[in-house]
N, C-alpha and C positions, 0 to 999 in steps of 0.2 A: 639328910642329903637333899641339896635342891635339884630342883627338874636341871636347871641348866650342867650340874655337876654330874648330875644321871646321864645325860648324852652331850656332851661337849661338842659334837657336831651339828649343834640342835640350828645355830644362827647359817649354817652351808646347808644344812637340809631344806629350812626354810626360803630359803633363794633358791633353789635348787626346785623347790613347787614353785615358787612366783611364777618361776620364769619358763616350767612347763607349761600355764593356765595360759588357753589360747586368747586370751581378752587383755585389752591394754589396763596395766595397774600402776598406776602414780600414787603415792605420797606427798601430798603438801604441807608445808611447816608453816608455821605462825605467820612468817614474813611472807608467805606465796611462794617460797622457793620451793621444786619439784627435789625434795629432798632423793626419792626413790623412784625406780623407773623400772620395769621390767621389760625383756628383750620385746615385747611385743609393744609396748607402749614406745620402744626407741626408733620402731619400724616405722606407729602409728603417727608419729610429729618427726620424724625424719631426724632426725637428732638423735646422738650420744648421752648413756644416762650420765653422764659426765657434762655434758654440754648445760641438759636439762636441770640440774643442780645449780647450776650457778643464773640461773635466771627465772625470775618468776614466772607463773603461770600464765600472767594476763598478757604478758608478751609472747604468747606461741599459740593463742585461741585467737577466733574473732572477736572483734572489739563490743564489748556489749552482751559476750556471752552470757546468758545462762542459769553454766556451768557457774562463774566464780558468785551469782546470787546463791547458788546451792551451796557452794563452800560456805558463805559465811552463814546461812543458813540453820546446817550442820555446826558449826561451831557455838552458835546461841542457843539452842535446843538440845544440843550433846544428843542427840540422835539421828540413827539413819534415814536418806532421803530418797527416793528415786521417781527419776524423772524420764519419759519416753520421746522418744521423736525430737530431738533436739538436736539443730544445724550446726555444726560444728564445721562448714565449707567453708574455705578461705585459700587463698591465691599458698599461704603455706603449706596447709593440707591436704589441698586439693577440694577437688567436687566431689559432689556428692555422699558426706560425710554425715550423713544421719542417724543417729548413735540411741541407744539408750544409756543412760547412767548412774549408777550407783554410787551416793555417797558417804561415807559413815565417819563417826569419831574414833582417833584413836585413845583411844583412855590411857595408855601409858604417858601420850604424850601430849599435854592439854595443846591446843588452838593445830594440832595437825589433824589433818583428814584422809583417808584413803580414799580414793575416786578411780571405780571399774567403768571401762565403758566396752558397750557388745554393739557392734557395728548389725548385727543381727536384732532386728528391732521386735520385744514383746509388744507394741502396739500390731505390730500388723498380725498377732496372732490370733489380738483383741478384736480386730478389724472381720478376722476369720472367724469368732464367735457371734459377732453380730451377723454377719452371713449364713453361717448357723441356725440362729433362731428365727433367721429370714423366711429359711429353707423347712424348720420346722411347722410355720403357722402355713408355710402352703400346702404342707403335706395333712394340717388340721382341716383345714378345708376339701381335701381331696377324701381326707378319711369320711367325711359327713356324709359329702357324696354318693362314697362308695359302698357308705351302711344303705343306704337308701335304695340304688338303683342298682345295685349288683348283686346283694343277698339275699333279696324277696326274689329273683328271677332263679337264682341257684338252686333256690328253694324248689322250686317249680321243676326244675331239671332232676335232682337230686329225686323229688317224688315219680317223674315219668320214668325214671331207670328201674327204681327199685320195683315197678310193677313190671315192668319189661320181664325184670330178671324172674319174672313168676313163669312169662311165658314163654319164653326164647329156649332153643336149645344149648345143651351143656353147650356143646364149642363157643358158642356166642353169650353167654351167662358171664365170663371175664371181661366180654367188653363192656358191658353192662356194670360189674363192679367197680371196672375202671376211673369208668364215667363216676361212678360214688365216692371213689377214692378222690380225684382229681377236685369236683366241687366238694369235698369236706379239706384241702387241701387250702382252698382260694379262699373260703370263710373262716379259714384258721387264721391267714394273713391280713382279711379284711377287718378279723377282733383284735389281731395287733394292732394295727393302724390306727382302731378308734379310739384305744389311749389318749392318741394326739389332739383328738376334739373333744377330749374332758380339760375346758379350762376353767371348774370349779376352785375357788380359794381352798386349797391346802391348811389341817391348821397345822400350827409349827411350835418350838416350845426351844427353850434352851437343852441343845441334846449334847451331852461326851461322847465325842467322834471315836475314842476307844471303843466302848461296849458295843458301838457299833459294827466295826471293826473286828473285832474280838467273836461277835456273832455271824458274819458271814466267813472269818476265817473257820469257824466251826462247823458251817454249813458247808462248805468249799472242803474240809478236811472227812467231810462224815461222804463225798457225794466223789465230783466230777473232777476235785483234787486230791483224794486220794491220798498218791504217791508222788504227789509234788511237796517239795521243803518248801515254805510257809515261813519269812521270819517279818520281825516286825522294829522296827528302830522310831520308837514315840519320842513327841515333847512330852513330858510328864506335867508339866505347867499350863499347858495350851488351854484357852480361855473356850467356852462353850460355844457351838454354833446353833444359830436361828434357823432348826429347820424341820421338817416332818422327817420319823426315823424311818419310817415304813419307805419314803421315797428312796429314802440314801440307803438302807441295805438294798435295795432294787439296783442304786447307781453302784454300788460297791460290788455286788454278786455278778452285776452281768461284767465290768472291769475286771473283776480278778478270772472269772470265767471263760472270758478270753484271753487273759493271759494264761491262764494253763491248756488252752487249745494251741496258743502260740507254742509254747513249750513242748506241749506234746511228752513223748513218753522217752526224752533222750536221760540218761542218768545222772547228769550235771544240773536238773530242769530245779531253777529257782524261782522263788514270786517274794518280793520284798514289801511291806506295806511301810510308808514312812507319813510323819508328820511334823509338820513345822509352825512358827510363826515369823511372817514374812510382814515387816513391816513396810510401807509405802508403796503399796501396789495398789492405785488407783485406776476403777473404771467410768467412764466420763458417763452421765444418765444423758440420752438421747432428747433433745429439743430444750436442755438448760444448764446452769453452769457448776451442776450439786455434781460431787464425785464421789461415789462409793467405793471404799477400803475395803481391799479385800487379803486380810492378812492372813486368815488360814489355810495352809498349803497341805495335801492330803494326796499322797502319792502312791500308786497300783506300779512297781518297776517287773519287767522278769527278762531273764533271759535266751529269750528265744530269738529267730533268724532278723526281726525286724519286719518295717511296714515296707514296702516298696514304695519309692520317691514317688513316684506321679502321682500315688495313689491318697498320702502322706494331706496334700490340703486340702479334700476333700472326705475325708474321714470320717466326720459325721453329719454330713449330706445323707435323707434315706434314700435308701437300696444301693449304698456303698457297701461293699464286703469281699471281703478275701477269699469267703468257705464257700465251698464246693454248693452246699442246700443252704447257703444262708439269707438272710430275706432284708438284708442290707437297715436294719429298722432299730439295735438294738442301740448301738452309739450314737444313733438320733432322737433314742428314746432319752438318751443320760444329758445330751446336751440339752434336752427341751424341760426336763427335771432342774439339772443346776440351775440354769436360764433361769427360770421361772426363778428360783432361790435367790437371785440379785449375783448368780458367781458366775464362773467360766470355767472349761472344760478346755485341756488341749494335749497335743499329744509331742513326745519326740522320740524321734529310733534312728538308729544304727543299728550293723549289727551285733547281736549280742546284748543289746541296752535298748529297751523299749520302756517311755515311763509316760502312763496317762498320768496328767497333773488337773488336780480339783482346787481352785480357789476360789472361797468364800469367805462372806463379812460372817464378824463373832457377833455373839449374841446383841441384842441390841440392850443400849446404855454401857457395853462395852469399848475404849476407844482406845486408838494404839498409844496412849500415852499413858494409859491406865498400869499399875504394877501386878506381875503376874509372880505366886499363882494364884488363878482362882479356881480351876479343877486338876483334884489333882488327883495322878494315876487311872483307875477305871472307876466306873460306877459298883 
């Protein structure tokens, strides 16, 4: 029996998601004609997916897009492309139409393309990870600081109380303690910090992002998740990454760790780890014209209430946090770990869908054009 004989409603279903996915999705055929439109793509160029079928693409873009370089692109490479921050503004359009896009081959149908585009642009999320790691080396510097001029004084406080409390009376022997509790308190937070001024070369190896994976969902399951469901939806093929394991179970434990704080102890509380490979995600190297791929996608999702908006582009800025004793340090530890790794770190939520996203390059002498698999399942 074939699939299509199995659900004969398979080609209405399929419209039926196009035209749900909030992002505009064309179809272009061999000749440039917008064969397929979906309702948001007919919002996005003003036009009927009827109209847009009977006229090519180079007639509804600006002149000189692009876009139709990536289409034919895509059609000589038979692979998909994406590209960020591209003008798509014109007197038809309108202003201010600056897009990301995706575009890929359809293999059913030689020389046609599929072209997504998200008016919500992954560069500026890229923008916000370089801010990020801005935010990171200042707080290297503040940590250096604060080992130096703030813990050798503590020190000296922490010793004058503890004789106090030899000679003070009971009533006054808790403020005394206080005082103990409070500096062993600030030098807890001042050893957090100085993570941030260890910028020693990490060594790094080709690691399976599974066993990795696989090891702090065990830690997470043996500890502070308990009685959270745990599932896991992998590539089985996904190509190795370039990086020290010790760091990434660090980045993975404290991610899933706040998602099960997010979660909390409601009896619906899920945590999904997922993985992918995402081809043509390119981050530009700062002062030259090299771009680093970063095609492995390593996703922490769960279901709890979400981030709060304002809160959202600033998220791992230190001493952002949401918890009540929290020391705002741990998502700025993870972003100054990938950072250093050549990847990115970012977040999105709604409610009910919270998903930190990890992207990183594969191992080196690995390239996205290379045929996978080359690890397969776990270690």
């Amino acid at each position: 029996m074939t699939e299509k004989a199995a659900n004969p409603n398979a080609p209405d279903l399929a419209l039926a998601v196009l035209n749900a996915i909030q992002n505009p999705v064309i179809m272009v055929d061999g000749a440039g004609l917008m064969s397929f439109a979906n309702w948001e793509a007919e919002s996005f160029f003003g036009a009927s997916a009827g109209y847009l079928a009977r006229h090519n693409i180079a007639s509804v873009i600006p002149f000189g897009s692009p876009l139709l370089t990536l289409i034919d692109q895509v059609r000589e490479r038979r692979a998909p492309v994406s590209e960020y921050r591209v003008d798509l503004s014109s007197p038809r359009l309108g202003a201010d139409k600056l897009v990301d896009l995706y575009v890929a081959p359809v293999t059913t149908d030689p020389g046609s393309v599929v072209v997504v585009i998200q008016e919500r642009s992954m560069a500026d999320k890229i923008d916000r990870q370089l801010t990020h790691r801005a935010a990171a080396r200042s707080v290297t510097g503040l940590a250096s600081m604060l080992a130096h001029e703030i813990k050798n004084p503590l020190s000296g406080i922490r010793g004058a109380a503890q004789l106090l409390e030899t000679s003070v009376i009971d009533e006054d022997r808790a403020l005394t303690r206080l005082i103990c509790d409070e500096t062993d308190r600030i030098v807890s937070l001042v050893d957090r910090m100085e993570v941030f001024s260890d910028e020693r070369p990490v060594d790094r190896v080709p690691i399976n992002i599974h066993s990795v994976l696989d090891h702090v969902k065990a830690v997470a399951k043996a500890g502070f998740a308990r009685h959270i469901k745990i599932t896991e939806l992998y590539d089985p093929s996904l190509p190795p990454v370039y990086a020290n394991r010790d760091q990434l179970v660090q980045v993975f434990l404290n991610l899933i760790k706040n998602a099960a704080e997010a979660v909390g102890d409601r009896d619906d509380g899920e945590i999904q780890l997922t993985t992918a490979y995402r081809p043509g995600i390119r981050l530009s190297v700062a002062g030259t014209r090299e771009k680093i791929s970063l095609p492995l996608e390593f996703c922490v999702h769960d279901n709890g209430p979400g981030v709060p908006a304002d809160l959202l582009p600033h998220l791992f800025d230190p001493f952002i946090t949401t918890k009540t004793n929290g020391s705002g340090l741990g998502l700025a530890l993870v972003a100054k770990i990938i950072g250093g790794h050549g990847g990115i770190v970012e977040c999105d939520s709604q409610t009910n869908r919270t998903t930190f996203r990890v992207l990183m390059p594969a191992s080196r002498g690995i390239s996205e054009d290379d045929d996978f698999p080359k690890t397969k399942g776990h270690d």
